[in-house]
N, C-alpha and C positions, 0 to 999 in steps of 0.2 A: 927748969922753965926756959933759960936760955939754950938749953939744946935743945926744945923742942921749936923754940922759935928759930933757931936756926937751921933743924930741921924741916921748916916749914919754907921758909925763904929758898933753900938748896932745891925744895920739889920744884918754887917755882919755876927758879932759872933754869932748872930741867925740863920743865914743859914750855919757855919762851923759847929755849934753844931747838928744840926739837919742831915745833913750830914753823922757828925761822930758817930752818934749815927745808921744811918740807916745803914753804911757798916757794925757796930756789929751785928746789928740784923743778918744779910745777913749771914756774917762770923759763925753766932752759928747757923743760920738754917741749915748749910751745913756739919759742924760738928755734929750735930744731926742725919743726913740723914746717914753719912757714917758709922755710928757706928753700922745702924738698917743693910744696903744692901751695896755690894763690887760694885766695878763700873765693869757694862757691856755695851755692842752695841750691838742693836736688831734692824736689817734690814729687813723691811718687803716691799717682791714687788714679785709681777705676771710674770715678764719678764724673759724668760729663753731661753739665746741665743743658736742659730742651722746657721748650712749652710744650704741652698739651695739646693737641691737635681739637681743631673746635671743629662743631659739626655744619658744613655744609648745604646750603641749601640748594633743591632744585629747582630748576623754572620750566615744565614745558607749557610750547608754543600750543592753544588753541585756535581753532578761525572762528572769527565775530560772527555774533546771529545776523543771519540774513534779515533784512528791512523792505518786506514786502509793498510795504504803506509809500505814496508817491505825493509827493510835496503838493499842496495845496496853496496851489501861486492863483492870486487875484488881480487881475489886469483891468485899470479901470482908463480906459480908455475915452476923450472925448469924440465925440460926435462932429465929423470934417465935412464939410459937404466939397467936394472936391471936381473940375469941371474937365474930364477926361475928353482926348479925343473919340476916342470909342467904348462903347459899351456892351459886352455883350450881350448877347438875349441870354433866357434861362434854358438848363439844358432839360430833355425829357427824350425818356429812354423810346425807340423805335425797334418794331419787329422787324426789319430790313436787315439783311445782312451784307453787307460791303462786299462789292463785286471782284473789286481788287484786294491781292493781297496784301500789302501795305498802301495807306494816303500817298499819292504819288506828290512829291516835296514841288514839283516844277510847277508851275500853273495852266499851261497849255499840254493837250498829250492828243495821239489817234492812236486806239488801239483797235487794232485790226487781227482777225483768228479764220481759221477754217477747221473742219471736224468732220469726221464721218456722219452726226447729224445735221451739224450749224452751217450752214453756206451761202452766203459768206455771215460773218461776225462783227459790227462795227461799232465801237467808241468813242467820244469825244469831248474833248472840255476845254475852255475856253476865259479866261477871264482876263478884266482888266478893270483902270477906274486908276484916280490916284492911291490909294492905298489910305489916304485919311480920310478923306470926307466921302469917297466915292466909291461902292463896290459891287460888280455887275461880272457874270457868269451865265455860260450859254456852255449846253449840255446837249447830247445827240445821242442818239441808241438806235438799233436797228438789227435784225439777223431774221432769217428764213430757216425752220428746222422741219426734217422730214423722217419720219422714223421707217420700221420693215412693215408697218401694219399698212393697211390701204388706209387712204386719207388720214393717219395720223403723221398730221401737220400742222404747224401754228406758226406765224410770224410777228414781228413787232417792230412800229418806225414812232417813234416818240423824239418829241424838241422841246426845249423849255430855256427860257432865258429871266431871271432873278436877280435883284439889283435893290443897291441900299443906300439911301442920301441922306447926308445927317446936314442939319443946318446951322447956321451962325447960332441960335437961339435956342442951341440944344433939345431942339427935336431931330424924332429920325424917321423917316421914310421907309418903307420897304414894301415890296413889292415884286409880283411875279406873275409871266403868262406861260401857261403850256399847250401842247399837243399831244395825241395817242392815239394809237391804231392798232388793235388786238386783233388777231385773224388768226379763228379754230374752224375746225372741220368735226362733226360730228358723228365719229369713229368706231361707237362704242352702240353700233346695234347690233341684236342679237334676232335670228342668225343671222350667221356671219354671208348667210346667201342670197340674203335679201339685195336689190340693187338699187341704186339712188345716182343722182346724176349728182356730179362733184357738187354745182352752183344749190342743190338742195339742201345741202351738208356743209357749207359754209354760213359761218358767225363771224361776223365782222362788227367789230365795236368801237364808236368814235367817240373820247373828249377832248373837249378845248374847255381850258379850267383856267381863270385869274383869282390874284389879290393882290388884296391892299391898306396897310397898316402904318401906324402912327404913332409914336411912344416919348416921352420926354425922358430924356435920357438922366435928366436932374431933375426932383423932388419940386415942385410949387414951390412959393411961400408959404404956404398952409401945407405944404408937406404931403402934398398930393403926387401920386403916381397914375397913369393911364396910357391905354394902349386898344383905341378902338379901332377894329379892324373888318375888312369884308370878303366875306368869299364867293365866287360866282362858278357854276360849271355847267355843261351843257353835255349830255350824253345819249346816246343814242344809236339803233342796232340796223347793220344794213339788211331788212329787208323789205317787203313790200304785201301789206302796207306797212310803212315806217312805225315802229317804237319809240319813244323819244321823252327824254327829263329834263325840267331845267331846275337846279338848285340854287339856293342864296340864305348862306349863312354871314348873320351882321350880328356883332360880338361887341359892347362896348364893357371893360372890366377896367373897374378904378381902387384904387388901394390909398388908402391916409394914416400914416404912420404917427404914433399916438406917440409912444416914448420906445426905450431902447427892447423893450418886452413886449408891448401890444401893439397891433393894425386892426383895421378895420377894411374888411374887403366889400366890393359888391361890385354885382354884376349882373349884365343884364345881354341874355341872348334869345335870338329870333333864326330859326332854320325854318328856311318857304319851300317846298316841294310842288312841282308841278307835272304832272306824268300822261304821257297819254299813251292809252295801247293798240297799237295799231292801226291809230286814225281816229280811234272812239272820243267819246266825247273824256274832256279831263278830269283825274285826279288829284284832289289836293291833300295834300300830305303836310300840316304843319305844326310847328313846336316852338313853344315861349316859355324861357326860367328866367328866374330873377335868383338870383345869390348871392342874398347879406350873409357874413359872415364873421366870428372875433377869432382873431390869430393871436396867442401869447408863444412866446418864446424865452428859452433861457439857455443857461449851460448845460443843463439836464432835461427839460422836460420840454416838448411840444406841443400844442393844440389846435385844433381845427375845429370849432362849433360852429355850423351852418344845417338852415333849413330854406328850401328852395322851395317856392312855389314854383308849381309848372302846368302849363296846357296841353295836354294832346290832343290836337282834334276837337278844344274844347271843352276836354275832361280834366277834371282837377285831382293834384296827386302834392301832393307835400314830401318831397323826397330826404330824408336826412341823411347829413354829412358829418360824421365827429372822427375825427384821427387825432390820437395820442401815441404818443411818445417818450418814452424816459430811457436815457444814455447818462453811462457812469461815468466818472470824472476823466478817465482817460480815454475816451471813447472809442472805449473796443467793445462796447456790447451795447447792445437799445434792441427795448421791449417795443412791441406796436401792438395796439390792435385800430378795427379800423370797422367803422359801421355807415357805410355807404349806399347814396341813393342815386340813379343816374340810366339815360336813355342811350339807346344806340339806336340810331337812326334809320328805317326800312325805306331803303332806295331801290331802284332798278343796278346804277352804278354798284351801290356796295354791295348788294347779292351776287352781280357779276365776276365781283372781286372774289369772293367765295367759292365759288364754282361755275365758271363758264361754258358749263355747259347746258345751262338750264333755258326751262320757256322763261318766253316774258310772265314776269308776273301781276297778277289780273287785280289785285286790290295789294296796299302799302299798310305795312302797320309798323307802329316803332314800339323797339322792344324796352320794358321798363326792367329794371337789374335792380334789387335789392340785394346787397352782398355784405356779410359778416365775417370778418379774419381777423388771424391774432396769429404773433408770432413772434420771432429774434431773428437778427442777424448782427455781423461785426466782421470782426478780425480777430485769426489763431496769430497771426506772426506779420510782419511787412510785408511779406506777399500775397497770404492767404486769405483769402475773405470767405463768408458763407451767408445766405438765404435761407430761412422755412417758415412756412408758415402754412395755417389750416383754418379751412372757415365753409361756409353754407352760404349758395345764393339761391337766389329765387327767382327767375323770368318771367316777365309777360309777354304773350305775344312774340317766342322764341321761333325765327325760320327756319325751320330742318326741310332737306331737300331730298326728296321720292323719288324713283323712277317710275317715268310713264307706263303705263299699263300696254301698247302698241309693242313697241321694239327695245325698250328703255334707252334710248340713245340719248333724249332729255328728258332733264330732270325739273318737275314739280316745283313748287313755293308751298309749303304747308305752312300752318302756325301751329305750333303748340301753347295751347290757353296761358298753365303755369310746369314750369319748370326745375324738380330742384336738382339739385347739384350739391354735392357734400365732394369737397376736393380738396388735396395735399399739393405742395408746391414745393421744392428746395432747388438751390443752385449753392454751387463751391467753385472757387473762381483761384487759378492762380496769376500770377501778373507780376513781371518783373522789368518795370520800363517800359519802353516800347520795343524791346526785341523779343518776350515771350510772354504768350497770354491762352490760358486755357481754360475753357468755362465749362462746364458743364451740368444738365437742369433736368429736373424728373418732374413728371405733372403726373396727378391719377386723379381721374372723376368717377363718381358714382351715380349717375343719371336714375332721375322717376319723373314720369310722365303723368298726364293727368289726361289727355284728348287725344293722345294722339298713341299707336302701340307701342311704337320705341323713338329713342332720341335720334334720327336718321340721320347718318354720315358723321355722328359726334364721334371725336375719337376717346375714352378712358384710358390709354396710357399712349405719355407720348415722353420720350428721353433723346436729349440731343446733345452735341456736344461739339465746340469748337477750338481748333486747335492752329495758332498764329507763332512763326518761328522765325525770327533773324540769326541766325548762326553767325555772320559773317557780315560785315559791309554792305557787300554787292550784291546777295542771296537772301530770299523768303521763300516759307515753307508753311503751306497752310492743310489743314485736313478739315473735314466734318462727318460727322456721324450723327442720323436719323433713324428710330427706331420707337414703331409704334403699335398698338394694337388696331385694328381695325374695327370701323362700327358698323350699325346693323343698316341693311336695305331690305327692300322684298320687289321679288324679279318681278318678270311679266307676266309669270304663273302664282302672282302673289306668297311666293313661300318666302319664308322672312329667314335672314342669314345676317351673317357678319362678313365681312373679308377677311385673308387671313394676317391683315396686315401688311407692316414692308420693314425690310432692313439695308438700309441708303450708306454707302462710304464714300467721300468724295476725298481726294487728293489736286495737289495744285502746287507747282515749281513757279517760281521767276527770277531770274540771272538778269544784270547789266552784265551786256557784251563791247558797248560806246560808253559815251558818257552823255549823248543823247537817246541809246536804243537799246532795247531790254526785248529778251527772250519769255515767255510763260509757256506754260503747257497743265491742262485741266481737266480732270479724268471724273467721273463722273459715275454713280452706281458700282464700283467696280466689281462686285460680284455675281451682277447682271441679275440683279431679282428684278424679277417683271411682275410686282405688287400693285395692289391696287385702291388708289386714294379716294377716289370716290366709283363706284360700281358700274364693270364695265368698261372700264377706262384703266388700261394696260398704263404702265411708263414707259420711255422710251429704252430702257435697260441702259445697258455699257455703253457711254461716248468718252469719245476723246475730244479734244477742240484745241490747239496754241496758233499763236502768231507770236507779232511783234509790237511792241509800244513805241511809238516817238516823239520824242520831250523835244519845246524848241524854247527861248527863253517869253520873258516877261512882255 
């Protein structure tokens, strides 16, 4: 028992000793180590952390819907009655076409030319007045033309002096007297061999024409506007025994403004005719309307509702008047149509105007015009404008002019009972300022007769066109172009024809060479067609004509 316990103790101490013998060795391996290397950590590995990449969005740019729709601004504006030094009249368009190339800016001018026709050429203008309350103009004209044909010749000496007074109390005055002297040679007989002594083949035609009007330049108290006015003229042909007219048209038109959308118009006219032919005993020639009317207005729509009684001569006729209108908010486009009633007056004067080379004519009648149209016009862009329009008229008592059965050299006064007319109209206009403006306008009619065989000397196409240029400062530059079909006549041998027409190019220069004197130069037909406008009656073909202008001041 005790040597196993003793043998049991012995293992011990042999397993402490052995033991404590390995933790030394362990203990001096370590101190060994530390003496050779310092302690470090050496981590070695592959893995190198990242995020994820996220995905990306794209943005492309589109462009915004266009916004066709234009802001609908409402302007309410009060009503000012405001007491202006001047006021202008209203404007209304004229078939005259400006003789000059451009408004000459000075006030006083003489413009002086010669030409292979025109010898001499002379112009004149004249004004003065204080410039506010006072405005008065004196005008002068004059030139002698002779062409290759025998006796195709005509001259003109015209003066007129016009003047405008406005008073303390807001009225204004106006008024004007003229003179005229037309002298033709009656050129155009057939044959050409027949002889006439000069003084048989002269036409000489004189007027002395006034007026005189009256206008309140500001509204009543009642809101009244008026503007009665009179016109006087006296005309007549030099031969022997004398031809001779006297006319007087008296015009009283009053207008009463209701609110900022309705007027009320009316009016009241008397045209007296007195004519005598040749010494014979007189004819009267006279015309009374009266014209109530309702005018509404807006920003889109127009009206015009009037009915006129009228007398011709004693004959009663109800003429109607209605014109409408509608324009869209930006006013680039308006609708019309238009159903109108209305006379044009049969004078010796305005037949003259028509063609001068006619007889006197031996009975007057005034022509009554019932006309129906409808149409658009507007604006493409700021410069471009355009007109069309289509409609049906109907004449009483239309003048178409004959040649005489003798030589045809004059021409007739016909009436045709009624007249219709189905006719197209357009014009396209560009316009940039006042340095460039080009217009140009086509007409077609389609004439039927009822009494008479054809519409005689009427034209069915007529296209014109004008063309106004400032390039530069000191330089204008104007053309025109005429181009028409010609109408029907019937000769001395009664055979009935047309003419073939004409086709007219006119050009025209003017340069400042001073600073009071300017150069022009004015060409005329230039491809020398020798057409004929009314039958018989050559034109003078290719002229030339310049001079000088000289401005002096105020």
């Amino acid at each position: 028992m005790r040597i196993e316990l003793f043998q049991n103790a012995f293992k011990i101490m042999k397993g402490i000793i052995c033991l404590t013998m390995f933790m030394l060795l362990v203990s001096m391996t370590v101190k060994a180590q530390d003496t050779l290397k310092k302690k470090t950590i050496n981590i070695t590995s592959t893995f190198k952390p990242a995020l994820k990449n996220t995905a990306k969005l794209n943005f492309n740019a589109e462009a915004p819907l266009i916004d066709s729709s234009r802001p609908d601004l409402k302007y309410n504006l009060p009503t000012q009655f405001l007491s202006l030094t001047y006021q202008p009249n209203g404007l209304n368009p004229v078939a005259l076409p400006a003789d000059s190339i451009k408004t000459w800016n000075n006030d006083n001018y003489i413009k002086v030319g010669a030409g292979n026709i025109h010898l001499p050429y002379v112009l004149a203008g004249l004004s003065f007045g204080d410039r506010k309350k006072s405005f008065f103009n004196i005008s002068a004209e004059g030139y002698s033309a002779k062409g290759k044909l025998p006796y195709q010749e005509n001259s003109l000496l015209a003066a007129s002096i016009s003047g405008t007074i406005k008073s303390s109390n807001n009225l204004e005055w106006d008024g004007a007297l003229g003179f005229r002297a037309d002298g033709y040679y009656l050129y155009g007989f057939q044959p050409d061999t027949l002889k006439f002594a000069k003084s048989q083949l002269q036409q000489q035609f004189f007027t002395f024409d006034g007026r005189l009007g009256l206008r309140n330049t500001v509204p009543s108290s009642y809101g009244l506007t008026y503007n009665p006015n009179i016109k006087i003229a006296a005309f007549g042909l030099n031969n022997s025994p004398r031809s001779s007219e006297a006319d007087m048209v008296f015009n009283v038109p009053v207008e009463k403004i209701l609110n900022e959308h309705f007027a009320i118009d009316l009016a009241f006219t008397a045209d007296i005719t007195n004519y005598s032919y040749r010494g014979a005993s007189a004819i009267n020639n006279n015309l009374f309307i009266v014209s109530p009317a309702v005018v509404y207005h807006s920003d889109n729509i127009a009206l015009h509702l009037e009915m006129s009684p009228s007398w011709d001569q004693s004959d009663f006729h109800l003429l109607p008047n209605f014109r409408a209108e509608y324009t869209t908010d930006d006013k680039r486009f308006t609708l019309f149509a238009s159903l109108d009633g209305y006379y044009d007056k049969g004078s010796f004067k305005r037949f003259a105007g028509i063609n001068p080379w006619l007889w006197e004519p031996t009975t007057l009648l005034n022509t009554r015009v019932n006309e129906f149209f409808g149409g658009f016009k507007g604006s493409l862009s700021n410069h471009i404008s355009y007109l069309a329009k289509a409609g049906f008229s109907q004449s009483h008592n239309m003048p178409l002019f004959l040649n005489d059965s003798l030589d045809g050299k004059n021409f007739r006064v016909v009436y045709e009972e009624r007249l219709d007319d189905f006719n197209v109209h357009g014009e396209i206009s560009y316009i940039e300022g006042e340095d460039l403006n080009i217009t140009a306008g086509l007409t077609l009619n389609n004439y039927k007769t009822t009494s008479q065989y054809r519409a005689w000397g009427l034209l069915p196409f007529e296209f014109t066109t004008s063309f106004r240029w400032q390039p530069i400062k000191d330089l204008w530059l104007k053309a025109d172009l005429l181009a028409f079909e010609g109408g029907y006549f019937r000769n001395v041998n009664k055979i009935v024809a047309s003419t073939t027409g004409g086709f007219d190019i006119n050009a025209g220069i003017e340069f400042r060479i001073a600073r009071q004197l300017n150069l022009w130069l004015q060409m005329n037909n230039l491809f020398n067609d020798k057409y004929q406008r009314w039958n018989q009656y050559s034109v003078y073909g290719f002229n030339i004509l310049g001079g000088v202008i000289f401005s002096f001041g105020r």
